[in-house]
N, CA, C and O atoms as CSV, one atom per row, in Angstrom:
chain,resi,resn,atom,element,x,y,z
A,1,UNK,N,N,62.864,-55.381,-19.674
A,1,UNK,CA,C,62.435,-54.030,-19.998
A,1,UNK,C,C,62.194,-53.891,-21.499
A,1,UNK,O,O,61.099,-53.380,-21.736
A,2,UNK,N,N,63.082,-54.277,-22.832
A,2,UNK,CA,C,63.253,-53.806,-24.024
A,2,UNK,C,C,62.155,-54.794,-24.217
A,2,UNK,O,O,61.326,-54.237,-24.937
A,3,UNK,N,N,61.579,-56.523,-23.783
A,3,UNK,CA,C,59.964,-56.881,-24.038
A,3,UNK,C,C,58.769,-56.368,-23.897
A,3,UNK,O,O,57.754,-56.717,-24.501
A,4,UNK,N,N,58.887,-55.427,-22.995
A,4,UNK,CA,C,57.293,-54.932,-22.465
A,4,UNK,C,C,57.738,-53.635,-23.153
A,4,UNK,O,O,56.648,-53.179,-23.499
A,5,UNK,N,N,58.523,-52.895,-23.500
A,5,UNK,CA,C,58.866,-51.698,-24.396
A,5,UNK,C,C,58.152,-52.352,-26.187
A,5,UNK,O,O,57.325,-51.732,-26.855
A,6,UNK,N,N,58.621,-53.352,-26.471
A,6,UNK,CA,C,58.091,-54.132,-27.955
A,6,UNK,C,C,56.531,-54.616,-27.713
A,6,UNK,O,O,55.703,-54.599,-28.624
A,7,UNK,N,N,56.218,-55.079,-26.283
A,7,UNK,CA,C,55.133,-55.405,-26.946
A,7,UNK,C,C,53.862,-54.171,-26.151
A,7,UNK,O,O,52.741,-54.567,-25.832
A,8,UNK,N,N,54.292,-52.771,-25.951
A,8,UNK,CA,C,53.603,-52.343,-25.665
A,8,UNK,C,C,53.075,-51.529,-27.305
A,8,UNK,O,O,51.968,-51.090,-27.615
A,9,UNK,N,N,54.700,-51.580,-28.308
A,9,UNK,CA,C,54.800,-50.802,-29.506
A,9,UNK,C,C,53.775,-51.108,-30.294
A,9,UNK,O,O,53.070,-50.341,-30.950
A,10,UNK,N,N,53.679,-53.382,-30.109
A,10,UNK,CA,C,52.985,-54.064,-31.141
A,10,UNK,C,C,51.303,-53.833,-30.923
A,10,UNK,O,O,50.429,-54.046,-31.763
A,11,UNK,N,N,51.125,-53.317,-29.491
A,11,UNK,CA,C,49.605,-53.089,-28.881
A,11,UNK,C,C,49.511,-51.861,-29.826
A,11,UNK,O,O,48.913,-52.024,-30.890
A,12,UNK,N,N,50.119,-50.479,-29.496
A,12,UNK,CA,C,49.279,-49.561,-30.296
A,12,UNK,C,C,49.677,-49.872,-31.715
A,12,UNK,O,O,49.015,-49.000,-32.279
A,13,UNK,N,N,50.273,-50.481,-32.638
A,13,UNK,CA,C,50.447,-50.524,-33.883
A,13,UNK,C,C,48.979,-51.101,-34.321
A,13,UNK,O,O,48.177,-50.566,-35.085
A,14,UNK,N,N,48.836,-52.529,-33.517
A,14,UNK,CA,C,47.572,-53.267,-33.997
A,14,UNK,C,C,46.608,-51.825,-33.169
A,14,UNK,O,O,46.047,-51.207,-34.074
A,15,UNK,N,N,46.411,-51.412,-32.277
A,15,UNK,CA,C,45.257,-50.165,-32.263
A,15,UNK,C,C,44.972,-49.193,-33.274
A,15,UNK,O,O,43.871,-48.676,-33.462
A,16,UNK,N,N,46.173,-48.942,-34.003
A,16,UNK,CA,C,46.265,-47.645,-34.897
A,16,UNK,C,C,45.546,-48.542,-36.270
A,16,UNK,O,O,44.318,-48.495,-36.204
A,17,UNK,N,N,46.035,-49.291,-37.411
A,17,UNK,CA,C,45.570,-50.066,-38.061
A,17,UNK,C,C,44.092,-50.191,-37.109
A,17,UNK,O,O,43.385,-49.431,-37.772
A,18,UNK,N,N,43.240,-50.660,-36.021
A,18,UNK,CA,C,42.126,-51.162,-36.386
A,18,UNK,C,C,41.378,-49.518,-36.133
A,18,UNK,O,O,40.169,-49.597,-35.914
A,19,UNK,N,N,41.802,-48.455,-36.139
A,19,UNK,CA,C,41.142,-47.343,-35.728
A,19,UNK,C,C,41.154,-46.936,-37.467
A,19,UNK,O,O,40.176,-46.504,-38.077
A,20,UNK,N,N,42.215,-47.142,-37.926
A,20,UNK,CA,C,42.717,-46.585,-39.356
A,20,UNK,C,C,41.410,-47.168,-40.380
A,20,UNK,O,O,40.627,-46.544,-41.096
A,21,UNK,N,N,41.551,-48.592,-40.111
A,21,UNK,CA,C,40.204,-49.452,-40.889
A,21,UNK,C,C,38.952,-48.733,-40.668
A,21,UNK,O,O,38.222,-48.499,-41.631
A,22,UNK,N,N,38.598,-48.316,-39.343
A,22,UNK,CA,C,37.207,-48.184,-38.836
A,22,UNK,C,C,36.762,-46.732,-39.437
A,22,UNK,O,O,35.606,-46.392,-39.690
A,23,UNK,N,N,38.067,-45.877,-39.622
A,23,UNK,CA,C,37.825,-44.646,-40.242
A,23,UNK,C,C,37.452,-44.367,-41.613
A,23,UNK,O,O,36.493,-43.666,-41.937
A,24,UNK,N,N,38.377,-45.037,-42.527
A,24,UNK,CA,C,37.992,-45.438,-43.030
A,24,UNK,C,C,36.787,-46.114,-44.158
A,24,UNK,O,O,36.580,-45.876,-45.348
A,25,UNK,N,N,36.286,-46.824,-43.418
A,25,UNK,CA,C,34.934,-47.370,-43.706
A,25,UNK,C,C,34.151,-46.267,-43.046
A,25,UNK,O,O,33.141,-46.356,-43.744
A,26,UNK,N,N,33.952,-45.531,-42.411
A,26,UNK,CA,C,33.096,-44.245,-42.317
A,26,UNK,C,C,32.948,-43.600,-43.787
A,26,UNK,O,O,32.005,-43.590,-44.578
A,27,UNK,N,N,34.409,-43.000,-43.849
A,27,UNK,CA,C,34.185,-42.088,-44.571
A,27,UNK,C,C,33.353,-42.763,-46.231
A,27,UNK,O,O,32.381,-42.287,-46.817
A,28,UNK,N,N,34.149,-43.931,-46.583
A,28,UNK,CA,C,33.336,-44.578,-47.658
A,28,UNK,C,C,31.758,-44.995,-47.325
A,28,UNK,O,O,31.130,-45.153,-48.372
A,29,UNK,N,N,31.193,-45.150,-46.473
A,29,UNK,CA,C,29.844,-45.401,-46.323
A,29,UNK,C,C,29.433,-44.047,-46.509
A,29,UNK,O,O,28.748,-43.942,-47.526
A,30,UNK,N,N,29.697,-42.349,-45.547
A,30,UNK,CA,C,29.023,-41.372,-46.301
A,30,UNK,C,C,29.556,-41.233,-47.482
A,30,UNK,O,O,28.594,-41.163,-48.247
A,31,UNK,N,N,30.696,-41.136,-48.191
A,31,UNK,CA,C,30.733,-41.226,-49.750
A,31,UNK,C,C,29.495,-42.205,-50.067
A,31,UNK,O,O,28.828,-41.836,-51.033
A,32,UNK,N,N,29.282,-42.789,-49.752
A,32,UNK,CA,C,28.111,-43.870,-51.053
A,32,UNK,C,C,26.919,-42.932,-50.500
A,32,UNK,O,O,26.050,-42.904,-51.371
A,33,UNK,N,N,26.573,-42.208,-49.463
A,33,UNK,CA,C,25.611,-41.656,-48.695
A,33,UNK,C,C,24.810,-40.874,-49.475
A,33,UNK,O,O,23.595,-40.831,-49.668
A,34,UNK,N,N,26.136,-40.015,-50.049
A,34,UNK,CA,C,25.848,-38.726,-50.606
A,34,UNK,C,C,25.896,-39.106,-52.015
A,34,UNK,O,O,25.051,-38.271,-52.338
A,35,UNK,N,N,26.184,-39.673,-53.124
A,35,UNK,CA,C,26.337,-40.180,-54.319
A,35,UNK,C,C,24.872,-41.341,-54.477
A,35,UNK,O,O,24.872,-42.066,-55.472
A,36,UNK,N,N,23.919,-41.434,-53.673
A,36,UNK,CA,C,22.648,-41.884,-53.386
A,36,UNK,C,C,21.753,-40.962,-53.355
A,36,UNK,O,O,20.654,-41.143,-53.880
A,37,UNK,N,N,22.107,-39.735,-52.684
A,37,UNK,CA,C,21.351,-38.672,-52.688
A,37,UNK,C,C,21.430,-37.735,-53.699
A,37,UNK,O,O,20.545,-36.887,-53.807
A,38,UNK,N,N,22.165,-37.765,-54.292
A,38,UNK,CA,C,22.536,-36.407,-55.478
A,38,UNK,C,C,21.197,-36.708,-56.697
A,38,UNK,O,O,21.046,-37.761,-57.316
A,39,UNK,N,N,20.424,-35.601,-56.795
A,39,UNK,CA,C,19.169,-35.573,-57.839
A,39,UNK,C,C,19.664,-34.445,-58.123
A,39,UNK,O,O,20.620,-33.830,-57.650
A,40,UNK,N,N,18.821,-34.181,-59.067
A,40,UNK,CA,C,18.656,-32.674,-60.164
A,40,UNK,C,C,17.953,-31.807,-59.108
A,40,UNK,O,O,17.018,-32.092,-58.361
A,41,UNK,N,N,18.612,-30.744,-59.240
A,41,UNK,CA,C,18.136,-29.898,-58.390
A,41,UNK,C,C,18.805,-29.281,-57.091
A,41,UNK,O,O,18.625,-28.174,-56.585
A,42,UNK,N,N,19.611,-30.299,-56.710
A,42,UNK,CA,C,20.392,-30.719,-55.177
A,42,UNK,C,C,20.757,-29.363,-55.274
A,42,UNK,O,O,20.378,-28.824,-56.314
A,43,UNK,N,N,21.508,-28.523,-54.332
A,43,UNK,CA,C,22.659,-27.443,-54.225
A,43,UNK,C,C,23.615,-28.505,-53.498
A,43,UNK,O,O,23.302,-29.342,-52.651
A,44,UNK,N,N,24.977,-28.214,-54.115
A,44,UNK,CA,C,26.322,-29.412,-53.845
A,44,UNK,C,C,27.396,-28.459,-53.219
A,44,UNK,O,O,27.372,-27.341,-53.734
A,45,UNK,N,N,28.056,-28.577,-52.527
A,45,UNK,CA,C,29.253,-28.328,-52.306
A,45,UNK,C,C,30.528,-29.417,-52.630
A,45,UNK,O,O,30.825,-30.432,-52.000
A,46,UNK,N,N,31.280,-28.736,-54.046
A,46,UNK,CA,C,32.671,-29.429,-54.297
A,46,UNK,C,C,33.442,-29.397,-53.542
A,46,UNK,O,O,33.406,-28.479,-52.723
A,47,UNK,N,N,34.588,-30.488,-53.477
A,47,UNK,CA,C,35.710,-31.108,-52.631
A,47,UNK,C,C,36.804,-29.106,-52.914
A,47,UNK,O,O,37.606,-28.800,-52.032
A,48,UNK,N,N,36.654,-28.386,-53.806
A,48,UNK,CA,C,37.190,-27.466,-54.227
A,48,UNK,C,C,37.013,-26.510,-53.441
A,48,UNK,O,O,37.871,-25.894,-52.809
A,49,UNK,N,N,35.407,-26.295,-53.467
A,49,UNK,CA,C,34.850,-25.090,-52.247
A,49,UNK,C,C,33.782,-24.741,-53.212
A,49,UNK,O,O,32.813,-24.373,-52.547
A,50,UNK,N,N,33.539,-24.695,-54.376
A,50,UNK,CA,C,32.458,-24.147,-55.598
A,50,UNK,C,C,31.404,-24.797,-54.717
A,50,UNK,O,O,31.581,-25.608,-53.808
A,51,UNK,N,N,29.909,-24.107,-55.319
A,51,UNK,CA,C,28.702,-24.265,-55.124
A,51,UNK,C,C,28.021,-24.253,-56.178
A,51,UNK,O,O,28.558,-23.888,-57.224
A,52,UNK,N,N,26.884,-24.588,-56.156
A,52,UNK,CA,C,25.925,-24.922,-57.058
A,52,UNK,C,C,24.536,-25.595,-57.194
A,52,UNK,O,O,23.812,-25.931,-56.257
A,53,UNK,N,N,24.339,-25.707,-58.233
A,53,UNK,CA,C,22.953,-26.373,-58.231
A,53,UNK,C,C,22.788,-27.558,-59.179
A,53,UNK,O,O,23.020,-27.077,-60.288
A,54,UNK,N,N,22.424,-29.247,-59.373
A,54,UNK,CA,C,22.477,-29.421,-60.009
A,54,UNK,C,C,21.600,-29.204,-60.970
A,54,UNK,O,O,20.509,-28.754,-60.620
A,55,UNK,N,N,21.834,-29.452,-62.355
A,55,UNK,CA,C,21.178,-29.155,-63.623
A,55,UNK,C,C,20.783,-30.659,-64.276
A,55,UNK,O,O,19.745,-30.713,-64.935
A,56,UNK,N,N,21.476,-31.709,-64.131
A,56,UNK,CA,C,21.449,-32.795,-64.872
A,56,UNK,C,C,22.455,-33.635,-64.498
A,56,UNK,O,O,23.554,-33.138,-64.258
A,57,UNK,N,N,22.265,-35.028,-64.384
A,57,UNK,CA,C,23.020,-35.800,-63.769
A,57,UNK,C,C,22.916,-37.024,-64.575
A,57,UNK,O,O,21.908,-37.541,-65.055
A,58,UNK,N,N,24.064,-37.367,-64.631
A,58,UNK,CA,C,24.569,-39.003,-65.451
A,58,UNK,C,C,25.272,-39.939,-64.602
A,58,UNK,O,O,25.665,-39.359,-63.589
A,59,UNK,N,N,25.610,-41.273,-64.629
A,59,UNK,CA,C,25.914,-42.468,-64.001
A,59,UNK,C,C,27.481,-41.660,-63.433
A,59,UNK,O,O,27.811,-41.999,-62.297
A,60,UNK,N,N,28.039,-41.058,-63.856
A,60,UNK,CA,C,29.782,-40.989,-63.755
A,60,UNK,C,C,29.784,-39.224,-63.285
A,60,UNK,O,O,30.213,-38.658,-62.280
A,61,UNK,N,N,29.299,-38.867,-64.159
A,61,UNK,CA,C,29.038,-36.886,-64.220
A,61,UNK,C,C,27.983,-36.120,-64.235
A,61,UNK,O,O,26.904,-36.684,-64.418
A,62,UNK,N,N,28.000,-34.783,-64.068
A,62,UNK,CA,C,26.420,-34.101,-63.781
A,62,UNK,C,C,27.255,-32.642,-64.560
A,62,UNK,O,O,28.358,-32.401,-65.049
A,63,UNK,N,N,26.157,-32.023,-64.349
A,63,UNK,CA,C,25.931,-30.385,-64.901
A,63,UNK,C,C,25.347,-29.774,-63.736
A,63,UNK,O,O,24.245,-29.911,-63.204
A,64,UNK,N,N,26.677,-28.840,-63.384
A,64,UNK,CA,C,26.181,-28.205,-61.542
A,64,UNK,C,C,26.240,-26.693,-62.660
A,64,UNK,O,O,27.048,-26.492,-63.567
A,65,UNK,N,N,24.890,-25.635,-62.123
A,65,UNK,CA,C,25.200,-24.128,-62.614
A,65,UNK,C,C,25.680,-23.587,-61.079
A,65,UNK,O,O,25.207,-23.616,-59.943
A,66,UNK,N,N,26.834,-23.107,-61.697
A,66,UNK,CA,C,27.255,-22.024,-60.274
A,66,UNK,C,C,27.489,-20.706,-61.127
A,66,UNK,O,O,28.316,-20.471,-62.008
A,67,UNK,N,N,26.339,-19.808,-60.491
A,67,UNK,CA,C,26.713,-18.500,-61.097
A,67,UNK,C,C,25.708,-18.580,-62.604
A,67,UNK,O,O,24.544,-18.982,-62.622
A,68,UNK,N,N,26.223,-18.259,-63.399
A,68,UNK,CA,C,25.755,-17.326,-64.633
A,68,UNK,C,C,26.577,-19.229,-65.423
A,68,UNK,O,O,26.030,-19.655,-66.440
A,69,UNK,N,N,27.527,-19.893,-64.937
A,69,UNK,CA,C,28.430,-20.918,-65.815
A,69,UNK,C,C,27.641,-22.268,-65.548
A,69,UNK,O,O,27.191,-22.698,-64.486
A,70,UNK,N,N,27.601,-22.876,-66.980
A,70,UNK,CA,C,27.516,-24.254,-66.420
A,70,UNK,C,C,28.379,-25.092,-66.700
A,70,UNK,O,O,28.860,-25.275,-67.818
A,71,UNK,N,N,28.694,-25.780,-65.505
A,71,UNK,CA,C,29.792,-26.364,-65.733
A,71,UNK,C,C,29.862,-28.138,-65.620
A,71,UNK,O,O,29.161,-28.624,-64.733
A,72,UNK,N,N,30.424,-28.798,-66.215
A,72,UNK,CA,C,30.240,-30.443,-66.078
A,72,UNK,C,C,31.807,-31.148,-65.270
A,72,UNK,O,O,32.978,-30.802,-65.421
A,73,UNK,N,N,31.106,-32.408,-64.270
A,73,UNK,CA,C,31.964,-32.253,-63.086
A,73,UNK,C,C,31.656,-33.818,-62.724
A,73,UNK,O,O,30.467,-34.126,-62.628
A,74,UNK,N,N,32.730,-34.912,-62.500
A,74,UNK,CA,C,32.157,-36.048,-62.037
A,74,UNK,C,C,31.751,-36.077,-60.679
A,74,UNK,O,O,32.084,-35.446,-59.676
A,75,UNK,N,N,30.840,-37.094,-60.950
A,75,UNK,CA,C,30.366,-37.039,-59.199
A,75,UNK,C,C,30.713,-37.225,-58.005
A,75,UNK,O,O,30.085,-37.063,-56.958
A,76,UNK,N,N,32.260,-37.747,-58.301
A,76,UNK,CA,C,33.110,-38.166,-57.283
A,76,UNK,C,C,33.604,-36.464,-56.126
A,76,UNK,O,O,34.012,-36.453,-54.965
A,77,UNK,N,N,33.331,-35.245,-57.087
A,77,UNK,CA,C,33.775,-34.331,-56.516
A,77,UNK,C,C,33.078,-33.688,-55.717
A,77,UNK,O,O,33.593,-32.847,-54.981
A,78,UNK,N,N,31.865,-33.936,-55.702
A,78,UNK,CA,C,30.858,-34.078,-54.403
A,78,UNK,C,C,31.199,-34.027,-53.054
A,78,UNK,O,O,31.198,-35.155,-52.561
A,79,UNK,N,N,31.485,-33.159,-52.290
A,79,UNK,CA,C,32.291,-32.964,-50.971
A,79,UNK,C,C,30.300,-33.399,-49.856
A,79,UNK,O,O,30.268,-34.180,-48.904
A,80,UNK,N,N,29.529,-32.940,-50.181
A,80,UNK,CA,C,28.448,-32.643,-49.370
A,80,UNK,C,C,27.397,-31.960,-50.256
A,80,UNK,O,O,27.635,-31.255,-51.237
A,81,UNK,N,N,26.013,-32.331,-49.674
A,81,UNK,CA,C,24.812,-31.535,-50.463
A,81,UNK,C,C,24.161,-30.598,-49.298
A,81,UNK,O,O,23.858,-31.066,-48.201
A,82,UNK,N,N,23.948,-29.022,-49.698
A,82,UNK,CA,C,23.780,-28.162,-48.971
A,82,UNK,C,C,22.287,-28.193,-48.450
A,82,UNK,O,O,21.852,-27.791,-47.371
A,83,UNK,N,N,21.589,-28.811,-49.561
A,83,UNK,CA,C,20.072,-28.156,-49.441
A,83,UNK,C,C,19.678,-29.692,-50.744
A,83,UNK,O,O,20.285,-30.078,-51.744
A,84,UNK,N,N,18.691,-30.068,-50.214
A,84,UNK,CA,C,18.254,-31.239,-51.324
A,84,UNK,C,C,17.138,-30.803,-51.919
A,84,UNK,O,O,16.479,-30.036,-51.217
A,85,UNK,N,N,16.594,-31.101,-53.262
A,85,UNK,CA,C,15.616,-30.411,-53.574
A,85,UNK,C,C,14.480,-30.831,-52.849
A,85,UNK,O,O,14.541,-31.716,-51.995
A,86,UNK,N,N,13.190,-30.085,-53.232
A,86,UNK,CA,C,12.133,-29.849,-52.381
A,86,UNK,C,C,11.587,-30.650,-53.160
A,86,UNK,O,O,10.412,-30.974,-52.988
């Protein structure tokens, strides 16, 4: 009984790890998705909840205006792009 109790544990452990990997690598492939797509112009939604538009963009950081502010923000904080420019 306490063998097929261990190796039913060691089945979902190795399931959880290869589901954990596979997730994972999702989410980093759309991260590179969206950090491919980001141009001047984009409207972005931050990991924060802010919105915006971009203004100017550099290798590491950009200039998103939200509102009346402009504000400078690395690109990592990029949650999603709402609207891509036209």
């Amino acid at each position: 009984m306490n063998k097929i109790v261990i190796g039913i544990c060691i089945v979902f452990l190795f399931a959880y790890f290869i589901l954990s990997f596979v997730s994972q690598r999702k989410r980093a492939e759309n991260f590179a998705q969206i950090q491919e797509k980001l141009s001047v112009g984009s409207f972005i939604i931050f990991s924060n909840g802010l919105r915006g538009k971009i203004e100017a963009l550099d290798k590491a950081s950009m200039k998103v205006r939200c509102g009346e502010s402009l504000l400078e923000a690395e690109r990592a904080c990029v949650q999603a792009i709402i609207e891509e420019k036209e």
